[in-house]
Structures are given as structure tokens and as C-alpha cells.
VOBA-1610 file (N, C-alpha, C; in pm, whole numbers, padded with zeros to 5 digits, always signed):
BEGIN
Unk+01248+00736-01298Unk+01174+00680-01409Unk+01238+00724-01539Unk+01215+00607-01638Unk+01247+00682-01810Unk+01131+00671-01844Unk+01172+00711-01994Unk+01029+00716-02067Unk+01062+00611-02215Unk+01040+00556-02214Unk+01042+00436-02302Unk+00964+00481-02452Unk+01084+00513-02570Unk+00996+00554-02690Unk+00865+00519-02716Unk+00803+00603-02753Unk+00648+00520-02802Unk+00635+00465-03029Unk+00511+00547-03067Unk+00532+00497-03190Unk+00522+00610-03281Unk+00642+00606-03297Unk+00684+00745-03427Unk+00634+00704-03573Unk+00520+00746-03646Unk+00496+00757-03761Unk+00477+00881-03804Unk+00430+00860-03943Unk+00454+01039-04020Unk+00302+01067-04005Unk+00214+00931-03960Unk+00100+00936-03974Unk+00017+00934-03878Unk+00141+00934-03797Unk+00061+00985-03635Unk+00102+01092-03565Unk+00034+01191-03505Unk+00077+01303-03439Unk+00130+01342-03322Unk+00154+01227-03274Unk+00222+01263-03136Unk+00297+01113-03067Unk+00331+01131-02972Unk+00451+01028-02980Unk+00433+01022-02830Unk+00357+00807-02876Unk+00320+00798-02665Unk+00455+00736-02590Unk+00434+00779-02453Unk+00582+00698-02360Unk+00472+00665-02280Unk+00580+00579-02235Unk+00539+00548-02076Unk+00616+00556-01985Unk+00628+00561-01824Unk+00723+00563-01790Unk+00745+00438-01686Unk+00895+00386-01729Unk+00944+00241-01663Unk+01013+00302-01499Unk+01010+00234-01418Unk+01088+00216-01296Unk+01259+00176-01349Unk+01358+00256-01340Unk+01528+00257-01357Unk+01531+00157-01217Unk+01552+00041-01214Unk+01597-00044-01137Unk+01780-00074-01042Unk+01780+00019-00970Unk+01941+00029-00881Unk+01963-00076-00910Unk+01954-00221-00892Unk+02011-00322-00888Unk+02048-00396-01002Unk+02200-00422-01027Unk+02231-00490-01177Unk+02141-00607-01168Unk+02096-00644-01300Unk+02111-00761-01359Unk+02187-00836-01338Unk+02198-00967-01226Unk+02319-01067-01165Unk+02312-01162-01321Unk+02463-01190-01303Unk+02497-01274-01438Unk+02533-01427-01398Unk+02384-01516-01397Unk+02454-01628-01335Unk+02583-01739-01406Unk+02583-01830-01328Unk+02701-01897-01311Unk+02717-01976-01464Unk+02831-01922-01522Unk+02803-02008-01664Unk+02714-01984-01754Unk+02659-01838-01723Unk+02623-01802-01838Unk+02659-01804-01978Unk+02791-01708-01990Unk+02869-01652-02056Unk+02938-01793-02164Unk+02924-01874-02117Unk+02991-02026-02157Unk+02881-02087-02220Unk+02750-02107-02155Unk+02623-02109-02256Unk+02560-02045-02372Unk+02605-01941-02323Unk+02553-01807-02468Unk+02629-01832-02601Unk+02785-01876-02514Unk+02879-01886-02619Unk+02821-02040-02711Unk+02835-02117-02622Unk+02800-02270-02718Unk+02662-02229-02806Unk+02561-02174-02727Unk+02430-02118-02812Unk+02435-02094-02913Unk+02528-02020-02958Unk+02552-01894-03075Unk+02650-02006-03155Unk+02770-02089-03091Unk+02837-02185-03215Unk+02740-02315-03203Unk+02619-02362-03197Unk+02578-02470-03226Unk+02535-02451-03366Unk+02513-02327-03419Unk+02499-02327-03558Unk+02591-02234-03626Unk+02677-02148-03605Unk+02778-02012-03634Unk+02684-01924-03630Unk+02608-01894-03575Unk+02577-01721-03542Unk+02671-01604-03518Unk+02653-01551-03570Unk+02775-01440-03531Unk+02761-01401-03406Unk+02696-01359-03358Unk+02639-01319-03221Unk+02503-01389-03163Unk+02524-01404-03019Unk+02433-01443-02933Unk+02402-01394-02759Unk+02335-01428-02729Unk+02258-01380-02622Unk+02188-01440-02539Unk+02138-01450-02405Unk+02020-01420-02297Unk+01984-01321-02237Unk+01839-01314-02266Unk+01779-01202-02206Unk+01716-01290-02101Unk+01691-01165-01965Unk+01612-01250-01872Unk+01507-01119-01867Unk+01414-01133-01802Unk+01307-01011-01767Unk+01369-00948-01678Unk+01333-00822-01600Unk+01379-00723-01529Unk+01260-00628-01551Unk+01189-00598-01486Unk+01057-00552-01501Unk+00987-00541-01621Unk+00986-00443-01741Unk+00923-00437-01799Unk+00992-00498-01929Unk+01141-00530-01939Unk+01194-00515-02040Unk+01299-00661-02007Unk+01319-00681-02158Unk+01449-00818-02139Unk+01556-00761-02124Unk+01649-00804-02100Unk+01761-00754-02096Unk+01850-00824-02112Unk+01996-00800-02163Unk+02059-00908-02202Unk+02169-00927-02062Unk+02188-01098-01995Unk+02262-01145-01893Unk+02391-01166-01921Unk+02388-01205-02055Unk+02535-01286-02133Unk+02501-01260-02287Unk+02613-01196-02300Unk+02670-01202-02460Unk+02803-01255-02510Unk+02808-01303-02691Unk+02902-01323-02745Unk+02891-01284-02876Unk+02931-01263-02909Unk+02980-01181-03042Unk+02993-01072-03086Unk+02943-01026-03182Unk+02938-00878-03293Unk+02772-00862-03286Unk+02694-00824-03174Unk+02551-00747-03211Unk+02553-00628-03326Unk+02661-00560-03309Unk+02660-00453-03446Unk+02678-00484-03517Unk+02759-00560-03574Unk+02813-00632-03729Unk+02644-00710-03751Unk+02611-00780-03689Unk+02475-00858-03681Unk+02351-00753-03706Unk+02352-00649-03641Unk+02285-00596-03657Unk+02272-00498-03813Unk+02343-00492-03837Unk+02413-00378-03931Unk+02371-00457-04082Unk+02379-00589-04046Unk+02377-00681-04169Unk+02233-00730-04166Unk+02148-00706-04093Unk+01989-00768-04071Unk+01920-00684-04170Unk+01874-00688-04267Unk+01763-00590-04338Unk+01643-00607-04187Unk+01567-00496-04173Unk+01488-00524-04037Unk+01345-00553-04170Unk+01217-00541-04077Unk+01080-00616-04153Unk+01059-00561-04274Unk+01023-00615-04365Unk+01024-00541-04508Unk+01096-00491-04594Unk+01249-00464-04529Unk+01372-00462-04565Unk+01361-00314-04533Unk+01336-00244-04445Unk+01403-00143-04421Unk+01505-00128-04303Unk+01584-00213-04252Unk+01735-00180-04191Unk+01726-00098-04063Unk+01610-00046-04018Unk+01673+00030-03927Unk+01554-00021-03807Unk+01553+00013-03672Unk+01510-00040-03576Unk+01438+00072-03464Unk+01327+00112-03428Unk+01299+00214-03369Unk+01305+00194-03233Unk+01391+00069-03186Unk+01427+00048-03037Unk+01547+00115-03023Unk+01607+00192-02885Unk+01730+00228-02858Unk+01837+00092-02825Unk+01918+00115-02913Unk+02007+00037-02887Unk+02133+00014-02777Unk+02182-00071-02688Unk+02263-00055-02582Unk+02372-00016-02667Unk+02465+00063-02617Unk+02636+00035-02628Unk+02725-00068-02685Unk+02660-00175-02628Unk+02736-00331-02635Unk+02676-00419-02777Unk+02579-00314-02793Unk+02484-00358-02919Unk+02433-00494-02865Unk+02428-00514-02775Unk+02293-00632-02706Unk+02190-00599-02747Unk+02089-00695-02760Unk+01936-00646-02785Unk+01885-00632-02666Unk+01802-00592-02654Unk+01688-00567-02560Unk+01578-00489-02592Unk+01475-00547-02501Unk+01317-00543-02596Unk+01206-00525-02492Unk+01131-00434-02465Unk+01043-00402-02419Unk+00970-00510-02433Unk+00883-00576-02276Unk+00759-00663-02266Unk+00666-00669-02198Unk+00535-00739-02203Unk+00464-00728-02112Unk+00412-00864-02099Unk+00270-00833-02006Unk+00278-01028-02006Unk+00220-01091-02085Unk+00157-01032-02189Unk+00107-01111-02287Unk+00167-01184-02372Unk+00308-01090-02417Unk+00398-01146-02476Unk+00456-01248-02397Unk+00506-01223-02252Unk+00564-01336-02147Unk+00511-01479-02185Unk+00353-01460-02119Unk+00308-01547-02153Unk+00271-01628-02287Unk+00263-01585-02374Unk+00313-01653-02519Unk+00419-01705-02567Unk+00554-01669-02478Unk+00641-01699-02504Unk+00731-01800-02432Unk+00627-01772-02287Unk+00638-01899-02200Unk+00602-02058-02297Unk+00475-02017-02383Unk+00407-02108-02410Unk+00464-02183-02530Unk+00570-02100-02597Unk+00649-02155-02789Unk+00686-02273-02729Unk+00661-02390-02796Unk+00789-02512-02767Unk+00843-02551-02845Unk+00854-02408-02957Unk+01001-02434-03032Unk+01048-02330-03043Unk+01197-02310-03124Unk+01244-02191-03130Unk+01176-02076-03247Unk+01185-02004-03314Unk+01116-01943-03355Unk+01215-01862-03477Unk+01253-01877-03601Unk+01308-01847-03674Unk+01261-01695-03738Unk+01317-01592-03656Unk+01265-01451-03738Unk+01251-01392-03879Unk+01394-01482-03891Unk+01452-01460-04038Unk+01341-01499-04115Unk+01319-01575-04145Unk+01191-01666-04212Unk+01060-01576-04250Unk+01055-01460-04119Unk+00941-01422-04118Unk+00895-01305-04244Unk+00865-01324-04329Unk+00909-01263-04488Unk+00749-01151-04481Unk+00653-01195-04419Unk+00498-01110-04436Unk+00454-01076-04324Unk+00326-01041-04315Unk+00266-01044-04124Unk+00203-01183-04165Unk+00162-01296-04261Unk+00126-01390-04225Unk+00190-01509-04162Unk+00354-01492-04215Unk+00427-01556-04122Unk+00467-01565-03948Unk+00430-01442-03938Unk+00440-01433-03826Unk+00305-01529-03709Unk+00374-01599-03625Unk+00315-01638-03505Unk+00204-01542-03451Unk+00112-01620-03398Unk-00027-01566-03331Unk+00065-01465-03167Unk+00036-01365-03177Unk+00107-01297-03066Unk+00229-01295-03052Unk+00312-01312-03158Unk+00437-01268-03209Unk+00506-01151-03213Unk+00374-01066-03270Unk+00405-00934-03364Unk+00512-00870-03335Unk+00510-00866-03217Unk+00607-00751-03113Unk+00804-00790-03128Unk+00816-00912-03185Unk+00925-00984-03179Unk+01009-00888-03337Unk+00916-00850-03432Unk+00953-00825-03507Unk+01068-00717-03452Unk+01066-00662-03315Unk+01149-00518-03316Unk+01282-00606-03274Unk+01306-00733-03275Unk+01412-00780-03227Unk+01493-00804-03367Unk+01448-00861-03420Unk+01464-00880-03593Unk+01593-00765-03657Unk+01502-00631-03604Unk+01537-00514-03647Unk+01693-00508-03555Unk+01743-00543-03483Unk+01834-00566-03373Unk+01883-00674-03410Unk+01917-00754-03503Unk+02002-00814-03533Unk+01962-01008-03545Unk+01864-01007-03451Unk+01804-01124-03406Unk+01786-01233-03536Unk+01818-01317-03524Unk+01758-01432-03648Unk+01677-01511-03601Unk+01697-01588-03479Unk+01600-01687-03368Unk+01636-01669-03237Unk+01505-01709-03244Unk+01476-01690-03085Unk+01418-01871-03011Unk+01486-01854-02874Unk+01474-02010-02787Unk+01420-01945-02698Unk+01250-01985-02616Unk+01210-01911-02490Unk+01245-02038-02401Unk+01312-01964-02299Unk+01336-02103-02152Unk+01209-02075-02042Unk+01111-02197-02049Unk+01030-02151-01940Unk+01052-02247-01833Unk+00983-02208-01713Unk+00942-02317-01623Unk+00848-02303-01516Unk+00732-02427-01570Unk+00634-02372-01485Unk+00523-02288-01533Unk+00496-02242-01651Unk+00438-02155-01751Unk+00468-01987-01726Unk+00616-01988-01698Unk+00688-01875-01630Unk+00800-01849-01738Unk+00790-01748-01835Unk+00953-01695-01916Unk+01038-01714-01835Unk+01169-01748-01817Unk+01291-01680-01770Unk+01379-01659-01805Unk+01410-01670-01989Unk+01526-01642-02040Unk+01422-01623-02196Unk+01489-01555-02272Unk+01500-01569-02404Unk+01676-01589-02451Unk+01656-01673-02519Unk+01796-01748-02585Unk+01754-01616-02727Unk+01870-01532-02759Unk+01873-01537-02920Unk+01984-01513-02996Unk+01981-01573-03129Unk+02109-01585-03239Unk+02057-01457-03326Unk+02166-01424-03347Unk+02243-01360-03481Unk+02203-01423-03591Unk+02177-01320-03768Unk+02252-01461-03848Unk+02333-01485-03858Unk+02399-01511-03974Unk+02526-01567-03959Unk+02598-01483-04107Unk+02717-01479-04111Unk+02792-01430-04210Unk+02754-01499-04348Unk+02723-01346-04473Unk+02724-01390-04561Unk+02547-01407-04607Unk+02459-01371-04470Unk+02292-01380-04481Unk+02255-01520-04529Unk+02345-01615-04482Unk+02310-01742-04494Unk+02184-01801-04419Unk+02088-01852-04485Unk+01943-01896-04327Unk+01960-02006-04293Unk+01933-01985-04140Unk+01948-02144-04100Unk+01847-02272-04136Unk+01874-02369-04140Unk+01841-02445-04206Unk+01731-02515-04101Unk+01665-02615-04091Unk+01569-02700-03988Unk+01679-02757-03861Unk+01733-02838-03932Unk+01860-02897-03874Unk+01939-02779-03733Unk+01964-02618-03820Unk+02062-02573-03702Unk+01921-02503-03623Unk+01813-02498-03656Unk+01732-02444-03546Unk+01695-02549-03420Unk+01691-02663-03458Unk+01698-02765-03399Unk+01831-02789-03277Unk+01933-02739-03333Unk+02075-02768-03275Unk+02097-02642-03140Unk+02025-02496-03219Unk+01972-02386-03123Unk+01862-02438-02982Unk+01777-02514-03024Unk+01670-02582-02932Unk+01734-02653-02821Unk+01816-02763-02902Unk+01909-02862-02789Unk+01962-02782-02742Unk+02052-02719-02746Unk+02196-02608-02643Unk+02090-02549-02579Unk+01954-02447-02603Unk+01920-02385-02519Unk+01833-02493-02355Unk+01821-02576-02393Unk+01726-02666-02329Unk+01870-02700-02252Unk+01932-02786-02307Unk+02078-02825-02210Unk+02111-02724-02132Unk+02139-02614-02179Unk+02220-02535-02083Unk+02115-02442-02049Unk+01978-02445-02021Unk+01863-02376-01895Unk+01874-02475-01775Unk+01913-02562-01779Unk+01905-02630-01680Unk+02033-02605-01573Unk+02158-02556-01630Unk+02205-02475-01547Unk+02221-02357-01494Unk+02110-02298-01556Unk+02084-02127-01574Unk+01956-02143-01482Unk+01871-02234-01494Unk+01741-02230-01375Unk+01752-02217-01232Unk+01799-02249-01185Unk+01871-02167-01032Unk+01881-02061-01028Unk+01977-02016-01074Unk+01964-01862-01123Unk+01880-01763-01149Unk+01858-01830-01258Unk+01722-01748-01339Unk+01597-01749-01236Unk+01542-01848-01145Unk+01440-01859-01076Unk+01444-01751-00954Unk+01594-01732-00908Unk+01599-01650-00821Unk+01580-01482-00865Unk+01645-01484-00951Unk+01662-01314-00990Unk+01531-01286-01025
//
């Protein structure tokens, strides 16, 4: 088992974990992932992109392309303070602690979900909240692939060089690629 940070404030006294099951078995990287993630991330220039699939408690990333650190490094996180109280991988992939509430909410988006955008807590989506720690990780949008009222991927972009926001148009262009290319990732994804 690990123990999965809990919530460090100055204004709270103690600091909860929990502890996750360390899973022996990789994360299988299906077929053409790596070729999807990539088109994902250039349907609008993201610097970096991603799929996460679930793996017990947490997403994890299957396929990456780009600079997560440069991406990350350049994200002011919520409110503009820059820094992220999730541990970050090596590869600077995101990955994000979940449960099923979030699953299921995210099963349920049927659109992508522009983080960047998210400027207050009123912007933020009804059962969102939790997304904000992705933000902090570099994240600009997020594409959920469901099927069946079942998560099995989160699609997410980078911004892009220069803190340019994407526009209606490239979140839209994020939507199409992720929808096109789940359909060759659903085999996959259904099994693992």
C-alpha cells in the first residue's frame, strides 16, 4: 500500500492519507494509442497531451506527447498560485486521484471541458471541483471517453505556447479527435 497525500493547510492540523492498493500489473498501452494522443494534442497545438485511463483509485496516464513540464511550469495553477499539491510523475504526466463520483460525472460531460477558462469557483462545473488539481499539472482541457455510462479514458491538452486560450472552434476540434480516435482505443480500454 501507499499513502496518497491528504490536505495540507496552515489551517489545518494534521494531514489525512489514505491508503491505495500499488497494483503489480502495468498499465497495458493499447494499440495506437501513442498516435491518438499525438493527433489529440496537434488538433489544436497543445504543447502536451495525454490519456488517462482508471487503474483503481487513480487516472493514470496510457500515452503521452509532449513537454508536461514546460506545460506545467507555464500553467499559473487556481488563483494564480503555480504550484500543485499532487505528486508529480517523472515523465511529468498528470495523474489524478478519483473516485466514483467524480467517474461518474465525468462519464456524464458531453463536452470537453476548458480548465483554463475556469477563472472563480463559479465557473467551475457542478462536481468538477476536484479537476482543479489537474489545472495545477499543466492541464488546459479535458475530453471524458465514456461508454455505457462507464469513464474509460480522460483525453487532456496542455496550453499552448505563449498562454494563448483556446478558442470554441479548437475545443471543438479536441472533441472530434477524442471521439474519432476512442473508437479505436474502446477495445482496449474496455478490457483493461
Amino acid at each position: 500500500f501507499q499513502a496518497e497525500d491528504g490536505i495540507r493547510d496552515k489551517l489545518v492540523t494534521g494531514v489525512q492519507t489514505c491508503a491505495l492498493p500499488i497494483s503489480a500489473r502495468p498499465v497495458p498501452v493499447p494499440d495506437g494509442a501513442e498516435a491518438s494522443v499525438r493527433a489529440f494534442a496537434d488538433a489544436a497545438g497543445a504543447v502536451a497531451g495525454a490519456v488517462l485511463m482508471r487503474r483503481g483509485r487513480r487516472l493514470v496516464a496510457v500515452a503521452v506527447t509532449g513537454n508536461w513540464g514546460a506545460a506545467r511550469d507555464a500553467r499559473p495553477g487556481f488563483g494564480g498560485t503555480g504550484s500543485t499539491s499532487l505528486p508529480v510523475e517523472p515523465s511529468g504526466a498528470p495523474e489524478f486521484p478519483i473516485d466514483d463520483a467524480l467517474a461518474d460525472a465525468l462519464a456524464a460531460a458531453p463536452k470537453a471541458m476548458p480548465l483554463e477558462r475556469w477563472e472563480e469557483l463559479a465557473d467551475v462545473l457542478t462536481g468538477m471541483l476536484p479537476l482543479l488539481a489537474l489545472g495545477d499539472q499543466g492541464v488546459a482541457v479535458v475530453v471524458a471517453t465514456s461508454h455505457r455510462r462507464k469513464l474509460l479514458a480522460l483525453w487532456v491538452a496542455s496550453g499552448r505556447e505563449g498562454s494563448r486560450r483556446y478558442t470554441d472552434r479548437d475545443i471543438g476540434a479536441f472533441e472530434t479527435v477524442a471521439r474519432e480516435r476512442a473508437s479505436i482505443l474502446v477495445p482496449a480500454l474496455l478490457d483493461g
